[in-house]
N, C-alpha and C positions, 0 to 999 in steps of 0.2 A: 555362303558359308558351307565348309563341308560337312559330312555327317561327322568326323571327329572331332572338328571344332564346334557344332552346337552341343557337343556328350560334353567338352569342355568347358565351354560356359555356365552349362546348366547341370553338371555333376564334378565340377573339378575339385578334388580330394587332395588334403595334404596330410602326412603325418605329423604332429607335432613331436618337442621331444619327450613329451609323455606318452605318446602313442595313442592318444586321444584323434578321432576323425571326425571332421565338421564338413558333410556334403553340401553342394550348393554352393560354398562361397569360401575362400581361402584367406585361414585367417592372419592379420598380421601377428608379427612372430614377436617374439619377445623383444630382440633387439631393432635397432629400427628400422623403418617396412618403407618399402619405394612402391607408388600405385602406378600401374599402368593400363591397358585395355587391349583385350585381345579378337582378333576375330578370326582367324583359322590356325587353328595347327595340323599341322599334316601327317605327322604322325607322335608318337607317346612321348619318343625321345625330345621333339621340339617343347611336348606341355611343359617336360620337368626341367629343363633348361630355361623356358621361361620362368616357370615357377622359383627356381631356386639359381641364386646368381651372386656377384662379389660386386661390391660398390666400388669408388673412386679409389679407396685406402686399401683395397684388396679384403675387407671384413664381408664374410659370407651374411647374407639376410633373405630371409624370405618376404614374398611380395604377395600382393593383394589381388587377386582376378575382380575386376569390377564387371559384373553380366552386362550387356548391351540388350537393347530391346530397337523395335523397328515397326513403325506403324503405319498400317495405309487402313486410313478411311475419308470417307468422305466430309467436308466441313459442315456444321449446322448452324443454324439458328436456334434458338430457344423454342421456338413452335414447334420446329423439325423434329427435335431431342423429345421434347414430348410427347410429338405425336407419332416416333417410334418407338419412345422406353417408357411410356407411360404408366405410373405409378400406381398404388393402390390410393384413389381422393379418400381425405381425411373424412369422417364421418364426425357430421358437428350434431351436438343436443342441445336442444332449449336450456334454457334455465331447470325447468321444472324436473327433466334426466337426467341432467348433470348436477343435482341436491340428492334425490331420488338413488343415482348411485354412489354418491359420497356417504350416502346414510348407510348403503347396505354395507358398503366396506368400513366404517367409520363407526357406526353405531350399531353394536350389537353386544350380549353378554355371553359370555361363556367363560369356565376358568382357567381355560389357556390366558385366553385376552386376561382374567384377571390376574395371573399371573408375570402377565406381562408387562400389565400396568406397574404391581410394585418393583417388578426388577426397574422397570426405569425411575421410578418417584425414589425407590430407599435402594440406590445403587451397591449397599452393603452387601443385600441379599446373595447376588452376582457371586459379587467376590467372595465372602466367605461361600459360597458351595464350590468355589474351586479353591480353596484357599489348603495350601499341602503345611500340616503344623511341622512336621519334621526338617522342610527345607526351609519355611517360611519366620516360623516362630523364634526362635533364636535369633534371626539379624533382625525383625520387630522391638527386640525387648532393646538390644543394644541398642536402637535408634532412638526405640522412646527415651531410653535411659540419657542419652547425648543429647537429645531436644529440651528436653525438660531442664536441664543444668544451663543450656542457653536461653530458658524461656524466663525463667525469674530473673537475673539480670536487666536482660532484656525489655521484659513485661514492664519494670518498674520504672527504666529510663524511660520508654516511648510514651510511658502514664504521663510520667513529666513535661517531655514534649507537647502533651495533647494538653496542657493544664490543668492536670487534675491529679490529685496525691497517689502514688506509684500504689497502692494498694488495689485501686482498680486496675491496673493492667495486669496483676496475678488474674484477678477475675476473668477480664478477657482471654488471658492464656487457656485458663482451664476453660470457659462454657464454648468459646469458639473452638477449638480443636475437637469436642466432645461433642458437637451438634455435626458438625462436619462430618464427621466420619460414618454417622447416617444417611446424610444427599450427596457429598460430592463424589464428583468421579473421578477426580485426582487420587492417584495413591502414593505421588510424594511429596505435596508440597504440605508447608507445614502454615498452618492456619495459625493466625494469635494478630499480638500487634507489628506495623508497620510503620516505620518512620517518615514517610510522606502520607499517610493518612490522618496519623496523629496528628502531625504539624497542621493539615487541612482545619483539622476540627478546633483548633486551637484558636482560630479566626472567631470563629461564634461562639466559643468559652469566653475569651478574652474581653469581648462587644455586650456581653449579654448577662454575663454570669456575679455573682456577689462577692463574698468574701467566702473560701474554704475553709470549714471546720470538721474536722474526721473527728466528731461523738460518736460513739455507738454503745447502745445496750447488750450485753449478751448475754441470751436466755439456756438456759438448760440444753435445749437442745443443739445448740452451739453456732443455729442461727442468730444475726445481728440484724435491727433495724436501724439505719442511719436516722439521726435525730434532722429537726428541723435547720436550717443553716444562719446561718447570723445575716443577715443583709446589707450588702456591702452596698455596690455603685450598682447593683441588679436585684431583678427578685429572687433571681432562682441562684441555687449552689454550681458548681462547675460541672458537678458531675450531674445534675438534670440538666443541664440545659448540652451537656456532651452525650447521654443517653436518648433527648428528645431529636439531637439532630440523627444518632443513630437509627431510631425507630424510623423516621420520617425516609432517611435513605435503603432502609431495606425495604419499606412501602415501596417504593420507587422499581427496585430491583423486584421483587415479586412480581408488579404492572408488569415490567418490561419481560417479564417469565411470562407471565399469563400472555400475551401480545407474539409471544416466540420473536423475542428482539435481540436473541443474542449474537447473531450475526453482524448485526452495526459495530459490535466491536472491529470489526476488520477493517470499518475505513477510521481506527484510530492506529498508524502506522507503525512500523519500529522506531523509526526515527521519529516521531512525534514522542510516542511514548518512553523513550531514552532521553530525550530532549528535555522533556518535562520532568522527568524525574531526576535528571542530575542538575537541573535549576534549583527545583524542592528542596536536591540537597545541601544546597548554599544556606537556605533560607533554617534548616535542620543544624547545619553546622554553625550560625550565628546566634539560633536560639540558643547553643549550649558555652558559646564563648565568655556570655556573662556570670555561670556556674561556674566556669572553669577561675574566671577571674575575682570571683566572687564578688561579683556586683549587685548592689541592689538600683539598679534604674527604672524609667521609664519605660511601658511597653506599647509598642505602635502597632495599627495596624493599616490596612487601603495600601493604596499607593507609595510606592517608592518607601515603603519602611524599613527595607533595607538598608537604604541609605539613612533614615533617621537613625535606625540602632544603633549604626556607627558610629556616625555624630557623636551620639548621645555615649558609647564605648568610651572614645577617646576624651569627650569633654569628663569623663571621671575614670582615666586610666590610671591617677595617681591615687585612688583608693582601694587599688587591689590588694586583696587580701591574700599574703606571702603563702601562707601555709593552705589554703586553697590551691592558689598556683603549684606548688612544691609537690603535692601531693597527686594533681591530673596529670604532669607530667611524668612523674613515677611510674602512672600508670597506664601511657599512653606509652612510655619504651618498652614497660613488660610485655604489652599488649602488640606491639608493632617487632618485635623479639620473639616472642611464640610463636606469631602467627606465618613470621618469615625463614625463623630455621628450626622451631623446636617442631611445628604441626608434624612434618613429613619425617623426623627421625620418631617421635610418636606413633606414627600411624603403622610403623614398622613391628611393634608390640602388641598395639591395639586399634581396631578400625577408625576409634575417634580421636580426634584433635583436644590436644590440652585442654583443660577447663579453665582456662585463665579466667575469663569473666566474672567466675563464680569461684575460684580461688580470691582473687579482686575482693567481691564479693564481702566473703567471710573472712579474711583480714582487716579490710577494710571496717568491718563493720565492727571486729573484735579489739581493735587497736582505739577506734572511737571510743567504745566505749569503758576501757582499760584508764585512756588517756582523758578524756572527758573533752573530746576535742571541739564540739559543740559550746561549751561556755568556754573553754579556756580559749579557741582561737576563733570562735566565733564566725565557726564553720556551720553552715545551713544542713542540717540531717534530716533522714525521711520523714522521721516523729512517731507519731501511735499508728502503729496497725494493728486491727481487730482481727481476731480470730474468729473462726466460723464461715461461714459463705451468707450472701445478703439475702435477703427475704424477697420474691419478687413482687415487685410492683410498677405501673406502671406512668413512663415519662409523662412531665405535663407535655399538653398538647399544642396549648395557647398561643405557643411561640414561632410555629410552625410557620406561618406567615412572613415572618421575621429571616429565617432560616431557610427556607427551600432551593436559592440559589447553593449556598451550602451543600445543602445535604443531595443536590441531584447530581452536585461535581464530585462530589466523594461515593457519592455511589458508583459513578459509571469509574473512577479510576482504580477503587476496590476491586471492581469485577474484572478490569480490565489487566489488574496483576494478578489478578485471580488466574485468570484464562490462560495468558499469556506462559507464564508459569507452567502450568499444569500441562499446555500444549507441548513446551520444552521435551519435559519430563514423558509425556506420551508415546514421543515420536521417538525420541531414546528406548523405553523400554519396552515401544510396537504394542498400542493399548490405544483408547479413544476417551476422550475429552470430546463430554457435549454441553458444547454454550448454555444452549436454554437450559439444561439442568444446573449446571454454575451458576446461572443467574437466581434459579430457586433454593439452592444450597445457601450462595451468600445474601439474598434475603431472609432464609431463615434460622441463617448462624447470626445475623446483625439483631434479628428482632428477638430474637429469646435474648441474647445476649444483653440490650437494650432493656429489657424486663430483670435484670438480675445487677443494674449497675455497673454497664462496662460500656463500651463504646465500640467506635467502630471496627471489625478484625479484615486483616489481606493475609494473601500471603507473604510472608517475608521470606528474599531472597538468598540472604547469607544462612538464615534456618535451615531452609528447603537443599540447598547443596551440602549442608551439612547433615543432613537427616540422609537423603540420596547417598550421602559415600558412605554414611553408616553402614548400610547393608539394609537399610528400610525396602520391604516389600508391600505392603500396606498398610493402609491406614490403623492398622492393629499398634500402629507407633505412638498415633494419637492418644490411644487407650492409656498405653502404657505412661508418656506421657503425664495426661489426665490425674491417672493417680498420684503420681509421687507430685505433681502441683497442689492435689488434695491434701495430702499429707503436711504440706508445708501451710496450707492457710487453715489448717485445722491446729497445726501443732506449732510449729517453727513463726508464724509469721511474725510476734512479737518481739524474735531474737533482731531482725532487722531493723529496728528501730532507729539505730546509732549508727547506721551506714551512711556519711557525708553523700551530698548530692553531687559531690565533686568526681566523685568515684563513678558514678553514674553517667555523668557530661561525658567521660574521658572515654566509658564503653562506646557511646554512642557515634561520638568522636571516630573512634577508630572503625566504627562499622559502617563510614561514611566510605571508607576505602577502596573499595569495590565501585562505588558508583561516581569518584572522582577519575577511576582509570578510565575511563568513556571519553574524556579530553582525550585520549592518545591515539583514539578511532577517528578525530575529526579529519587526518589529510589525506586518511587513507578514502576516508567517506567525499571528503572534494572531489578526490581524483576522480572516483568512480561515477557519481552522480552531482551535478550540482544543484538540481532541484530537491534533492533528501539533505542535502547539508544546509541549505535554506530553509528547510521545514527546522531542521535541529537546530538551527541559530536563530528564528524568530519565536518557536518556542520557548527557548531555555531564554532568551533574553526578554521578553515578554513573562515570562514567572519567576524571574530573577528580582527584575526593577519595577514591574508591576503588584503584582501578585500571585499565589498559587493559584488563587481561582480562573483570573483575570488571564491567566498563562494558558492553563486548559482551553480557554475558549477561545482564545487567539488560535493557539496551534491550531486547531480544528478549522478554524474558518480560514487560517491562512492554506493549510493542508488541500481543503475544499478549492477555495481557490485556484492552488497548481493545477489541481485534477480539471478545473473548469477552464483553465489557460489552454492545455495540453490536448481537453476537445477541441476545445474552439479554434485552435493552430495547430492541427496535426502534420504530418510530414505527408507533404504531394511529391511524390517520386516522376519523373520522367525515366521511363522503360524504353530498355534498345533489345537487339537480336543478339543472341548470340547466334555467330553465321554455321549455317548448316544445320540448326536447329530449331527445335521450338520453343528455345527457350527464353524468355524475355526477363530481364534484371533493371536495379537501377543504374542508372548511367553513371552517376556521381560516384559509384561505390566499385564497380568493376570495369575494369579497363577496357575490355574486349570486346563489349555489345557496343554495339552502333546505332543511329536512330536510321528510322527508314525515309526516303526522302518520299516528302509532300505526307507524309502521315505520324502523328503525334500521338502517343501510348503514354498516358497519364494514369495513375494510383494513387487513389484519396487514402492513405489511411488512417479514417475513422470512419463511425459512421455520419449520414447524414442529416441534419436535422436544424432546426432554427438555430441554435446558437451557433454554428459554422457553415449554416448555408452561403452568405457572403462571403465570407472569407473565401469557399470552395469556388466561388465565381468568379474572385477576383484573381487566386491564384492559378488560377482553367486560364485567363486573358494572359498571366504576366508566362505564361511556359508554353505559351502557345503563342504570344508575341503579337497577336494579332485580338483586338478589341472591335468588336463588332458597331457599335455604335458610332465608337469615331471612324470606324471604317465606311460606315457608309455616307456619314458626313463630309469625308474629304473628297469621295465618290461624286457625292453630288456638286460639290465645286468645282471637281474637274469635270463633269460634264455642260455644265453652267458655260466654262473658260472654253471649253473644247467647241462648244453650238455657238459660241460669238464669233471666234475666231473662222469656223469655217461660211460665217453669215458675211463676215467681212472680204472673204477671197472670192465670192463667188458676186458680192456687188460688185467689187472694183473691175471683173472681167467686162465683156459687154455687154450692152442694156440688154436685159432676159425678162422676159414673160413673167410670171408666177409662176407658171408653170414650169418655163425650164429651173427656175430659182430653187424650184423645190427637189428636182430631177437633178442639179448638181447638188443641193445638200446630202439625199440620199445616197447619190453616186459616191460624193466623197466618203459619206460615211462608214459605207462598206468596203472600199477601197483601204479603206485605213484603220478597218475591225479585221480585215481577211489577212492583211501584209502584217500584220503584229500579232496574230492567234500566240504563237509559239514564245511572244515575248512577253503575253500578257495573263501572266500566272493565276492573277489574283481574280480572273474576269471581268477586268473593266470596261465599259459600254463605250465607244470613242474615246480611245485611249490614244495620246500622242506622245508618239516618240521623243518628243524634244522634254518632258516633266519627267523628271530622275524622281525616283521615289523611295531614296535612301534614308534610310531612318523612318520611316511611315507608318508603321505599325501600330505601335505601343504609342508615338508622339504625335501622331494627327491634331488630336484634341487641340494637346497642350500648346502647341505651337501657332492653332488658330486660336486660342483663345488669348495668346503673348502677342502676336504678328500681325493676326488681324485675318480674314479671307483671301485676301488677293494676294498677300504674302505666302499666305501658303502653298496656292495655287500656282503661285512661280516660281516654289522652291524648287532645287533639283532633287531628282529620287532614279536610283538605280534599280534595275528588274534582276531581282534575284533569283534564280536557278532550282530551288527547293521551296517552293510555297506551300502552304500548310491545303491539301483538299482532306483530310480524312481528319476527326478526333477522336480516339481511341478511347472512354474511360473504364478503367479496370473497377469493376466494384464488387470485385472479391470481397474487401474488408467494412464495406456497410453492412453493419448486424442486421440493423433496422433501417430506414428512412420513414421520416414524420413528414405529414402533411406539407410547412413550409419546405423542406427536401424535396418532393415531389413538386412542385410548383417550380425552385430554383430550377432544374432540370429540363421541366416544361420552356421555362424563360430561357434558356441558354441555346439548348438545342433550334428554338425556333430563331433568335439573334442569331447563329452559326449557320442555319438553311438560308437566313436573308443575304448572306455574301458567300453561300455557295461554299461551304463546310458542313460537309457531312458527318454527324457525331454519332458514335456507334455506341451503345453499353453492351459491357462482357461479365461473364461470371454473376449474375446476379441468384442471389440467393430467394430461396421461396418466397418465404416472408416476404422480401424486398419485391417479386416481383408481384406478390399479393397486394401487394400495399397500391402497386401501379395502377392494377387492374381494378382496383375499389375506387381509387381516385380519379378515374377518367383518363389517367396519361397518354393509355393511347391513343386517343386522338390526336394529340398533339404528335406523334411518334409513332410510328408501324413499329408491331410487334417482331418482324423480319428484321429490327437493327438491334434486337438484343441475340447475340451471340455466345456459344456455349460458352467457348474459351478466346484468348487474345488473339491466340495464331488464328483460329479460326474467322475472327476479325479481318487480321492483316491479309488473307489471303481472298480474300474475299475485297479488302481493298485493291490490291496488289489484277486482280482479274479484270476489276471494274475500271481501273484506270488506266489511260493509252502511255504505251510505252514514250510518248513523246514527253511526258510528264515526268516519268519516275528516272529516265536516264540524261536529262539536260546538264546533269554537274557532273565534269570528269572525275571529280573527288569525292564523288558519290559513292557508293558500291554498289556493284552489278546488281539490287536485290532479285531480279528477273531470273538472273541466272541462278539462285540458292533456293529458288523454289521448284 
């Protein structure tokens, strides 16, 4: 290359039409860019002529300079490389150095360090010292002010869901958001009740719990103590025994804080957790069908209760109450009307969305009791709520045992729309979201929460986007929030009394909305993966017709499972040349590479280890075509066939000594190993020309164990032209190898040395070749056949092997000549 062409390569300059200049490398241009490669230009006028040129249509574009590079060294081994470029050896500690320095960086006081301990425990701290009131505070108030208007709606339906009188899910609204805003590290998602958490809890109210009675005393100071509960088909009221599974799942979530567990949420996947949750919400949208129809039936739970509530729906569909009916409908158009053309001309005036819900609401609640629509239609209303907030005290305990499957499923899917959420929201607004602090925030927003009569909180999804468009910058929403909820259970909550439950159903109903359009992701999701639309179809069907719990724990182990399929059968690639390079691809995938004759470039990619050690052996036999065992079995029958035969030509000549007997075995045998070297690829020991050995490979076995011995031995087999002498395996992509790993290996290569296949390993990583060197391997293996890189392999085979070998097939390619 000339001196102008290397200043090109390695400084080639374009102007853009901003006038912007990117040295080094020329960028594609706005319109669209043709790559090409250069390697001399002679002189400036040739660069910009290449550089800038008219396509097919005559439309000018600029084009791309791709650098060339050009290397000469010499090839290595793995010892070579090391015992040229030798590293710095890692420096190992006993046990006793490596506590000794964990302590000294780990364990120490000062009040840095204890400063830093609260920034991370009361993540508020943080924020408010960067928190700017002038840009900040203003779009806070408005958020809280928009959360709060959807939280009592809301609060009161999911209470429902959860089977327990809507009074505690105000509760929930307020002490969850207002503990939150202390530990977590979210600053948009809005904490309170959740409609798939509810519904969870609603399994061990239903199972466990008595008859609901909301008495309450209220004292001066405008706390209430809830009275003792009437005893229904349980000991306990609904809201202990929904308070006791709360307590027991923020134990749970604390553990797995103190444990630093919050990373296991990541093998619960999107489409698991989409999956699950738009099942849930079938099971959410059946619960509220019998409000809407104002049913009083049966309630199931276990297995397939889905299917019984139906049943049980239509065997009393002719008892629906009209004016029930008349009325969810109502409010399930207004609701579906807002939300579809009124929200975004709304948001034109002001950053929040209608208050339908809470408009609903306060009609609803004012027309009941106008109308007296509770006795007169015999419409089901909230009833008494107490004013004041509850006295705290703590869940029985006793039940716990009863309840842990419960409350360990509802913990981890709290946390997991906890995270999930908050991770959204982070990445959006370039902030951090830390697990194990979410795991210690919603343990400690469930257990206070749990102490004051409420049950379990998440984040809710339709809240959190509606808080987020508000203009919410942090959690100072919550605050805000907070209070006007206080306001309403101190002053307001007895105006709600006479709001139909019907009105309620039909909120929930419509908030179902968002997680019914998840249906319209499925074919887009087939297309793309069919193993994530299988996780999403066994979950959701699995928590559909099973149950919520029963649905969690399936996806998880079916989840588990794909992951364990997907080691166990990873993709083994056969790798060809691209000609004139070093570059080697899969075959399957790029047209252009070719395999090399008599040498086989195989890539495992995963790593190696007992659960795909066999697999990896057997598909090393099926791509390489040739199986060692039967190979040497059908070996030894043709040598068997071969030593009769020539015992038979050399009696019938004439009568011979022993001696000469033995002098013409010899004679012939060499005679008839020298005349066929060139025919006889595979190395066979008195190999006769007249046994065609087509097909033999992969079917030796099979066909002496179908035909018999002598069958096989008289089969015809043709001498093919490209016989496998080298194995290539690339183990780039082994992270690790485990023990049985190293062992397969040991086994393979030494089966491949017994019929004169030399297998090579390349690219092996430290680890991987620590693990060697601990386990003995090379004994079995000189360390001279691991090789830096593949080419380095190939050319190393390519030197070692006589040209009579690599050019026997005309349709071969010259590889001699490309090196």
């Amino acid at each position: 290359m000339s001196q102008l062409g290397k200043v090109a390569v390695s400084n080639a300059i374009t102007a853009s039409e901003t006038g912007n200049i990117n040295p080094g490398f020329v960028p594609d241009g706005e319109k669209k860019s043709c790559v090409f490669t250069v390697d001399i230009f002679d002189n400036k006028q040739e660069l910009q002529s290449a550089m800038n040129s008219n396509d097919q249509n005559g439309n000018f574009e600029k084009k791309r300079l791709r650098p060339r590079y050009v290397t000469d060294r010499s090839t290595y081994t793995q010892p070579e490389f090391d015992s040229d470029f030798a590293g710095v050896p890692a420096t190992k500690h006993t046990f006793k150095e490596q506590a000794g320095m964990f302590a000294r960086e780990n364990v120490y006081c000062s009040w840095r360090r204890l400063g830093s301990l609260l920034m991370t425990v009361l993540p508020f701290l943080g924020i408010m010292r960067r928190y700017r009131v002038r840009e900040y505070l203003l779009n806070d108030i408005m958020a809280g002010i928009t959360v709060a208007i959807m939280q009592i709606p809301q609060g009161m339906g999911y209470a429902m869901l959860a089977a327990v009188p809507p009074v505690y899910g105000l509760y929930v609204s307020f002490f969850g958001p207002l503990v939150y805003f202390f530990f977590g590290t979210s600053r948009h998602v809005s904490i309170g009740t959740f409609a798939v958490v509810s519904l969870m809890l609603a399994g061990s109210v239903d199972r466990l719990s008595g008859v609901e009675t909301v008495a309450s005393q209220v004292n001066n100071t405008g706390i209430f103590t809830a009275t003792e509960p009437s005893v229904g088909s349980g000991k306990y009221s609904a809201i202990e025994v929904a308070s006791s599974v709360t307590l027991l799942a923020a134990l749970f979530q604390l553990g797995m804080g103190v444990l630093r567990l919050g990373s296991l949420s990541s093998y619960l996947s999107d489409q698991l957790v989409v999956g699950f949750i738009t099942g849930a919400s079938i099971h959410v949208f059946t619960s509220q069908v019998k409000r809407v129809l104002g049913l009083d039936i049966q309630s199931f739970s276990g297995l397939f209760k889905i299917v019984y509530t139906y049943i049980e729906i239509f065997k009393h569909i002719a008892e629906t109450n009209i004016a029930s009916l008349v009325i969810s409908l109502i409010c399930i158009v207004l609701l579906v009307l807002s939300k579809q053309f009124l929200d975004d001309k709304f948001k034109k005036f002001a950053r929040t969305p209608v208050p339908m819900e809470l408009l609903l609401v306060i009609s609803g609640t004012s027309l009941s009791y106008v109308f007296n629509f509770g006795a007169k239609y015999d419409l089901e209303i909230v009833g008494e709520i107490p004013t004041g907030l509850p006295a705290p005290r703590l869940p029985p305990i006793d039940i716990w045992s009863a309840v842990v499957g419960d409350a360990f499923a509802v913990a981890i899917v709290a946390f997991t729309v906890n995270l999930s959420l908050g991770k959204i929201f982070a990445k959006k607004h370039n902030y951090e979201v830390h697990s194990n602090q979410e795991l210690f925030a919603s343990g400690i927003v469930n257990a206070v929460t749990s102490c004051f009569s409420g049950f379990i909180s998440s984040a809710s999804l339709s809240r959190s986007l509606v808080q987020e468009g508000a203009g919410c910058k942090t959690q100072i929403t919550s605050l805000v929030s907070c209070s006007i909820l206080l306001f309403v259970l101190l002053f307001l909550g007895p105006l709600f009394e006479y709001l139909p439950n019907c009105v309620l159903a039909a909120i929930i109903l419509v908030a179902l909305k968002g997680m019914f359009l998840q249906y319209k992701k499925l074919l887009n999701l087939f297309r793309h993966s069919k193993t994530d639309f299988a996780i999403w179809v066994v979950t959701w069907a699995s928590t559909v017709f099973l149950d919520v719990t029963y649905g969690l724990g399936i996806g998880v182990g079916f989840s588990l499972l794909t992951i364990i399929w997907r080691t166990n059968h990873p993709q083994v690639a056969v790798m060809g040349r691209l000609d004139d390079t070093d570059i080697y691809k899969d075959i399957s995938i790029y047209q252009p590479v070719f395999e090399l004759p008599c040498i086989k470039i195989v890539r495992f990619e995963a790593s190696l280890y007992f659960a795909n050690a066999e697999y990896f052996r057997n598909m090393l036999y099926a791509v390489s075509e040739v199986t060692p065992t039967k190979l040497k079995r059908v070996r030894r029958h043709m040598e068997k066939k071969l030593e009769k035969k020539e015992g038979i030509k050399c009696k019938n000549g004439s009568q011979q000594s022993l001696e000469s007997q033995n002098s013409c075995n010899s004679k012939e045998s060499a005679s008839s190993v020298q005349s066929l070297e060139l025919q006889n690829p595979l190395g066979l020991t008195n190999f006769d020309p007249s046994i065609d050995l087509s097909g033999f490979r992969n079917d030796g076995l099979e066909m002496e164990e179908t035909l018999g011995s002598e069958e096989v031995v008289n089969m015809p087999v043709s001498v093919t032209d490209t016989d496998l002498k080298f194995m290539i395996i690339d183990c780039s992509m082994f992270s690790y190898v485990d023990i049985t790993g190293v062992q397969t290996l040991a086994q393979i290569i030494k089966e491949y040395d017994e019929v004169d296949i030399m297998v090579i390993l390349v690219s092996c990583r430290h680890n991987v070749r620590a693990m060697l060197q601990q386990s003995g391997f090379y004994k079995t293996l000189s360390a001279d056949r691991l090789f830096l890189t593949v080419h380095d392999a190939v050319l190393y085979a390519v030197q070692s092997t006589s040209e009579k070998y690599l050019l026997k097939s005309a349709s071969a390619p010259n590889i001699l000549g490309h090196f």
